[in-house]
C-alpha positions in Angstrom: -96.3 -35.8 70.6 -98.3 -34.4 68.0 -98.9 -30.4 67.5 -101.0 -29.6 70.9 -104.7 -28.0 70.4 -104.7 -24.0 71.6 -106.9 -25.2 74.4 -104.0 -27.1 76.2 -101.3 -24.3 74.8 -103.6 -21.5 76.8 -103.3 -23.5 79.9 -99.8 -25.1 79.9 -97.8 -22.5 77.0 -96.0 -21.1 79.8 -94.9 -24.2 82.0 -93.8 -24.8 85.6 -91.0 -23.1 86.9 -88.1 -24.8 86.7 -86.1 -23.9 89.6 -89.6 -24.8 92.3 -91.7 -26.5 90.0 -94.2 -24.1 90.8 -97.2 -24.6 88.4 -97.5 -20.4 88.4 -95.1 -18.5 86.7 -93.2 -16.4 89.8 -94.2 -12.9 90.3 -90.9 -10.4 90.2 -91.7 -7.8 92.2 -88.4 -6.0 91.1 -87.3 -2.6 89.4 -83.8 -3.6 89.2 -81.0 -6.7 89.0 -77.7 -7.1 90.7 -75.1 -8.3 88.4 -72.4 -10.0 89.1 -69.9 -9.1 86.7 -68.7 -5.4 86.2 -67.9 -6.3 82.9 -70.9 -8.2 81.9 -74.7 -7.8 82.8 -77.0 -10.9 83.5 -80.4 -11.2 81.1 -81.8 -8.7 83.1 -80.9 -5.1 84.4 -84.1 -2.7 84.8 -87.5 -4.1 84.2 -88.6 -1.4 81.6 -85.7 -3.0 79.8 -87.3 -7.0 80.7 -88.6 -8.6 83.4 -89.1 -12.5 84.0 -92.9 -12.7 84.3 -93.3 -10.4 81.7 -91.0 -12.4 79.4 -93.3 -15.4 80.2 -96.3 -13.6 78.6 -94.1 -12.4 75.9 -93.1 -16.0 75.3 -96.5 -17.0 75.6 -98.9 -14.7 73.4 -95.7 -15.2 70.8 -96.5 -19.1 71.4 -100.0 -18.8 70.7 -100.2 -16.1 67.7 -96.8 -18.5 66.0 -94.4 -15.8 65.6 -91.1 -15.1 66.8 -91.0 -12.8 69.3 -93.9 -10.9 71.9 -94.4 -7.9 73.8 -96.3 -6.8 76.4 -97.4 -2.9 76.7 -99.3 -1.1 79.6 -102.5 -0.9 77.0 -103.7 -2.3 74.2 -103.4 1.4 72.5 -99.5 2.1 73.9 -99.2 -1.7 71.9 -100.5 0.0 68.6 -98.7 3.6 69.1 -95.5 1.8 69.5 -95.9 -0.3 66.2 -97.0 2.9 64.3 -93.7 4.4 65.8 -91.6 1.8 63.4 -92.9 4.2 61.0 -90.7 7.3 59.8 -91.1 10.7 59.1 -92.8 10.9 55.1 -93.9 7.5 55.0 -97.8 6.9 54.4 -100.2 4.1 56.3 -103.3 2.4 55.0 -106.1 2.2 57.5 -109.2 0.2 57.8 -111.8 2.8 57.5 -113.9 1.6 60.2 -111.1 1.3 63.0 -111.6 1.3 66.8 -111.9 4.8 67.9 -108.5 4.9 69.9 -106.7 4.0 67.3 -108.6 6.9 65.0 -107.4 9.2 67.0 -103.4 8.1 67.2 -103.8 8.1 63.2 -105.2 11.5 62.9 -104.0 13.6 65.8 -100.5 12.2 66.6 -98.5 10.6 63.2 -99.5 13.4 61.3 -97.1 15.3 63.7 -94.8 13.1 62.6 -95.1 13.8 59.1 -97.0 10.5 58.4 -99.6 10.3 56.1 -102.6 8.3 56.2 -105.6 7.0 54.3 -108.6 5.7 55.7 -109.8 2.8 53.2 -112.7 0.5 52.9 -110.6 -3.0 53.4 -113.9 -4.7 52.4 -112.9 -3.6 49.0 -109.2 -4.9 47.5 -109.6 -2.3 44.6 -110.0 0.3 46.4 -107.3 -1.0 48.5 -104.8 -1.5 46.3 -105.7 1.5 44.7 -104.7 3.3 47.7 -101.5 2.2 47.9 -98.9 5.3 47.1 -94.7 4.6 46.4 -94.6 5.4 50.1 -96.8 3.4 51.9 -95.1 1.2 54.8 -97.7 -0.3 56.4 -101.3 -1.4 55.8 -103.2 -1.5 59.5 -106.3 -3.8 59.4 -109.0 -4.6 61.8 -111.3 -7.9 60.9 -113.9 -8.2 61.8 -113.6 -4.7 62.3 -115.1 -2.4 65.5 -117.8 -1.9 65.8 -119.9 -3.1 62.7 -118.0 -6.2 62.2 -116.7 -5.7 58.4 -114.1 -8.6 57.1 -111.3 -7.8 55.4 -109.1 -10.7 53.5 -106.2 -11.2 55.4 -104.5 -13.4 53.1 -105.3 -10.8 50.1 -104.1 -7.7 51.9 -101.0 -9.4 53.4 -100.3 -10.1 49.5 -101.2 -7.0 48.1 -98.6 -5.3 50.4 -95.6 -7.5 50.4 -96.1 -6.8 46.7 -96.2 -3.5 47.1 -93.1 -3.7 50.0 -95.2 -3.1 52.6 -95.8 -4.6 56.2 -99.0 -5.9 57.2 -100.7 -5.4 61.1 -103.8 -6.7 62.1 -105.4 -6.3 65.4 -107.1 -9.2 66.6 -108.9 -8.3 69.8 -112.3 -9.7 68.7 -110.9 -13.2 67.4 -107.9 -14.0 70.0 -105.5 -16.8 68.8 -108.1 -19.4 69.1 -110.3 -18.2 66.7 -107.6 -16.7 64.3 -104.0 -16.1 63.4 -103.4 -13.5 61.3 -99.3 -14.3 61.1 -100.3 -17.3 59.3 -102.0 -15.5 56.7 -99.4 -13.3 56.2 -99.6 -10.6 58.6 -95.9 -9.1 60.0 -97.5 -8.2 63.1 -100.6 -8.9 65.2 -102.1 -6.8 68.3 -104.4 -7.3 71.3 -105.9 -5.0 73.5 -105.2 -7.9 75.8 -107.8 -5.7 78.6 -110.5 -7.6 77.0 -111.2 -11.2 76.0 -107.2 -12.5 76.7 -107.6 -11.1 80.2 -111.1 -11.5 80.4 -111.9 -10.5 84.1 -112.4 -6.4 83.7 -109.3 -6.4 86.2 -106.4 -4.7 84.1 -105.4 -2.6 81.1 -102.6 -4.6 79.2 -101.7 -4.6 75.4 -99.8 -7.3 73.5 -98.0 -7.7 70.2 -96.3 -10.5 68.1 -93.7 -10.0 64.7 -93.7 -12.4 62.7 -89.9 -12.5 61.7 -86.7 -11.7 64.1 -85.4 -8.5 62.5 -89.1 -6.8 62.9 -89.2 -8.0 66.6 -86.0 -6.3 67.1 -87.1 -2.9 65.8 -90.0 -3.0 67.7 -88.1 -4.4 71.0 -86.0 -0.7 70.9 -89.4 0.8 70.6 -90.7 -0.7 73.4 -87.8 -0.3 76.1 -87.1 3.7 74.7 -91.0 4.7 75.1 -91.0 2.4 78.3 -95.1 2.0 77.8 -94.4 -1.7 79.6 -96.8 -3.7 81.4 -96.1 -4.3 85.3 -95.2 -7.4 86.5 -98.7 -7.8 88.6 -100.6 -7.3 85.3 -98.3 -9.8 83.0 -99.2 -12.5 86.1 -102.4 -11.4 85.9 -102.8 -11.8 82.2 -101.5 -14.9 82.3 -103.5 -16.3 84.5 -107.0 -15.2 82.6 -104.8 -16.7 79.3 -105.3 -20.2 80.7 -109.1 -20.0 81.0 -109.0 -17.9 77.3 -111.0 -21.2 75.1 -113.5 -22.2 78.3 -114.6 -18.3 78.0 -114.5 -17.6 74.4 -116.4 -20.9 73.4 -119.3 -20.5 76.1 -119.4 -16.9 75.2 -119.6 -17.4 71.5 -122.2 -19.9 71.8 -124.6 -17.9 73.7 -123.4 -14.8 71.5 -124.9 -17.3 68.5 -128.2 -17.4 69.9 -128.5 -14.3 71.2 -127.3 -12.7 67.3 -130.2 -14.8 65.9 -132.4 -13.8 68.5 -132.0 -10.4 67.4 -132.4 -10.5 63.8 -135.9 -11.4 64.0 -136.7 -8.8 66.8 -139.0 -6.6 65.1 -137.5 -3.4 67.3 -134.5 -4.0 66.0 -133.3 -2.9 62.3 -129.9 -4.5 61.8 -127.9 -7.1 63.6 -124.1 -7.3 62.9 -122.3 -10.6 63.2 -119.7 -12.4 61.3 -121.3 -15.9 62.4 -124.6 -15.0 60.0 -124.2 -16.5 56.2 -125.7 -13.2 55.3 -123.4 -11.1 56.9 -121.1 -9.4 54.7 -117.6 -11.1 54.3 -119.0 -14.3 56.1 -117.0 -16.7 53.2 -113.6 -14.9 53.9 -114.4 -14.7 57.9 -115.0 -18.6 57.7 -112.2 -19.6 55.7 -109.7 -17.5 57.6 -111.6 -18.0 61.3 -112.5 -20.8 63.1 -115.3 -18.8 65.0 -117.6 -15.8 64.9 -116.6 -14.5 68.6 -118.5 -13.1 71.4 -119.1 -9.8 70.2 -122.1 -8.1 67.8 -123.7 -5.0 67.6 -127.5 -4.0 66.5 -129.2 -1.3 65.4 -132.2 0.5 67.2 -134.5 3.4 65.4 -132.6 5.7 66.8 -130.9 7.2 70.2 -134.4 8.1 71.8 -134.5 4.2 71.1 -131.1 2.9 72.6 -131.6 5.4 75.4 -134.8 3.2 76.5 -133.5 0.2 75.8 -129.7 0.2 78.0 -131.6 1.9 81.2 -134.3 -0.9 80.9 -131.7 -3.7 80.7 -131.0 -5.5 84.6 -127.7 -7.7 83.5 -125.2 -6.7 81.1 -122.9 -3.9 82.5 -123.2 -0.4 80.3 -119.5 0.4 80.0 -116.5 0.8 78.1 -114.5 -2.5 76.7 -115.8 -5.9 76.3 -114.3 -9.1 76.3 -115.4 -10.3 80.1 -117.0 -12.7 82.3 -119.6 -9.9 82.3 -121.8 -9.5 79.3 -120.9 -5.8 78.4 -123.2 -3.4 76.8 -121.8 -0.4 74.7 -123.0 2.7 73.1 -120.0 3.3 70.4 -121.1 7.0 69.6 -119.7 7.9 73.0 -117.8 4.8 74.1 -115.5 3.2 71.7 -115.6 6.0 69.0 -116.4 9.3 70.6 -113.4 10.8 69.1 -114.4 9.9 66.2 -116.3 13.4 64.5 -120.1 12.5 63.8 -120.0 12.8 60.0 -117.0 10.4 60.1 -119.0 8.1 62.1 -121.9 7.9 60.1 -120.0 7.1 56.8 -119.3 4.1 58.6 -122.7 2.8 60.1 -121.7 4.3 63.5 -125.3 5.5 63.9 -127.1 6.8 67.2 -129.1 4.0 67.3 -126.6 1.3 67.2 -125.3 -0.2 70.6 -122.2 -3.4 70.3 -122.7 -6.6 73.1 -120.1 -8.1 73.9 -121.6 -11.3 75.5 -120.5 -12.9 78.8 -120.9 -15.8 80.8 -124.3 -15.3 82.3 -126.3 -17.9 81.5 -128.2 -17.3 77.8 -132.0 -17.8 79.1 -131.1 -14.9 81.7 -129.8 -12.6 79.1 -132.6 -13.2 76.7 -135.4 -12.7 78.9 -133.6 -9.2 80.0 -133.0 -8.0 76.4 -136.6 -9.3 75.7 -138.0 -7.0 78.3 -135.8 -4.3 77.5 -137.0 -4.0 73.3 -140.5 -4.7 74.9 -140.0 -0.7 76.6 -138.7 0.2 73.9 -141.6 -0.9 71.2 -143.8 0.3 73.9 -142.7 3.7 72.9 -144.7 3.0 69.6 -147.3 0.7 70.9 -147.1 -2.5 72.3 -146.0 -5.7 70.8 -146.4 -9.9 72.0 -142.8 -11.2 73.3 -140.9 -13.2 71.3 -139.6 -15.8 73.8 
């Protein structure tokens, strides 16, 4: 049979189980194994150690992203804390300079306590990037495209630029999921989800995921994962794995309406930016097409300013206002006190984090429904200057 499409990996990457032929994976409902031997222990002994339906998903997202071995943490942050832990004391990390909030703070408030440096670089630029680079740099963390503005960075380039340099490479790939990219076979060493959002896709639980690309980095951060213990429950891996199968039904109907409602947008006279890596104008839209087979579900746009944004997310009816994104339910955030509110303002604004700009992350309402309710929602807020014909 010939190499099977991601579609039909999402839905049958995990199998039937063998013993029942049950189409589900079982749920193991257990802290602890007996074992038979006293002189020899079975696969499993103490679920923060393993546990089967948790090794499913680990099988699975390590399946999908093609590396060697996965891992599934209680968030998508304990996932990204634990691969900054392969890190050691006077090492140095290069950091997208526009990274998700959460991850801002771990790099600035926790490694420097381990005596970690850091820099926070523009990945958009490989000069600058390489420039960067000091004798001890380890790693090189990348978002693309990036949260919440969307920037690209070259996978392909940076994973180059730091195995030339003896670095590693991570990339988190929230926004993009393995159907739209796979950062391992650009290079990366490691990939990571915040699997809470579009790889779960039901707002139902918090769950973080990793994949190495080789066997001896999977076995470094496989004693970082069972000595912090930051495992996901066997309830959430069956969970998980059960909004994995639905992953390309969700992402593709999202993304298309996402398209529409992007372009929509852009010629919305209350509105004075759109991001989105699906425009041909949008910065980085040759490397995001050559190393990504879609633009993804989410964008952001800029209003005048918060007065503005204010108006507009207590006029909207449909989209949820709330922290995350990657659901069934077209979610509607504010990033100044959502996604990056520990972020410091000035910080925020050298990276387009402005008051006035919100992020969608588009669901699976039906388009016409969301673009009448954004419609009436910019026509408050122009109202607020004077009033304006509707677009639609």
């Amino acid at each position: 049979m010939t190499t099977q499409k991601l579609e039909t990996q999402f839905i049958h990457a995990t199998g039937v189980d063998r013993e029942t032929g049950a189409v589900n994976v079982p749920l193991y409902l257990s802290s602890t194994y007996h074992q038979e031997s006293f002189d020899e222990f079975g696969p499993f002994d103490y679920s923060r150690s393993g546990n089967p339906t948790r090794l499913k998903l680990e099988e699975t997202i390590a399946k999908l992203e093609n590396g060697t071995r996965g891992f599934a943490f209680s968030s998508g942050m304990a996932a990204i804390s634990s691969a900054f832990m392969l890190l050691s004391a006077g090492d140095h990390v290069l950091v997208s300079k526009d990274v998700y909030g959460g991850t801002y703070r771990f790099v600035t408030e926790v490694l420097n306590k381990f005596q970690i440096d850091y820099t926070f670089v523009n990945m958009t630029d490989l000069s600058e990037m390489a420039e960067a680079i000091r004798p001890n740099t380890k790693v090189i963390y990348l978002e693309t495209p990036s949260n919440p503005v969307m920037n690209i960075t070259d996978i392909e380039i940076a994973a180059k630029l730091a195995k030339a340099n003896d670095c590693l490479t991570f990339v988190d790939n929230t926004f993009m999921t393995p159907l739209y990219q796979n950062p391992l076979n650009l290079g990366a060493d490691l990939v990571l989800h915040s699997a809470t959002k579009f790889l779960s896709g039901h707002s139902d639980i918090i769950a973080g995921l990793a994949v190495t690309k080789d066997a001896e980095l999977g076995t470094r951060l496989g004693f970082i994962q069972n000595t912090f213990g930051s495992v996901l429950g066997a309830q959430d891996a069956y969970t998980l794995i059960q909004g994995i199968k639905t992953l390309g039904a969700r992402l593709k109907q999202s993304s298309a309406s996402a398209r529409i409602i992007a372009d929509y947008l852009h010629s919305h006279p209350a509105i004075e930016e759109v991001y989105y890596p699906g425009f041909r104008f949008h910065p980085g839209y040759p490397i995001h097409e050559r190393q990504a087979t879609g633009a993804g579900a989410v964008l952001s746009f800029r209003l005048a300013d918060k007065e503005a944004a204010r108006t507009f997310v207590e006029s909207l009816q449909i989209p949820l206002f709330a922290v995350s994104l990657g659901a069934v339910e077209s979610i509607l955030s504010y990033p100044a006190t959502m996604s990056h509110a520990s972020m410091p303002k000035e910080e925020r604004d050298k990276r387009g984090i402005t008051d006035g700009l919100l992020r969608l992350s588009v669901g699976l309402e039906h388009t016409d429904d969301l673009l009448e309710d954004l419609e009436q929602a910019l026509q408050k807020v122009r109202q607020q200057t004077g009033n304006a014909p509707s677009l639609l």
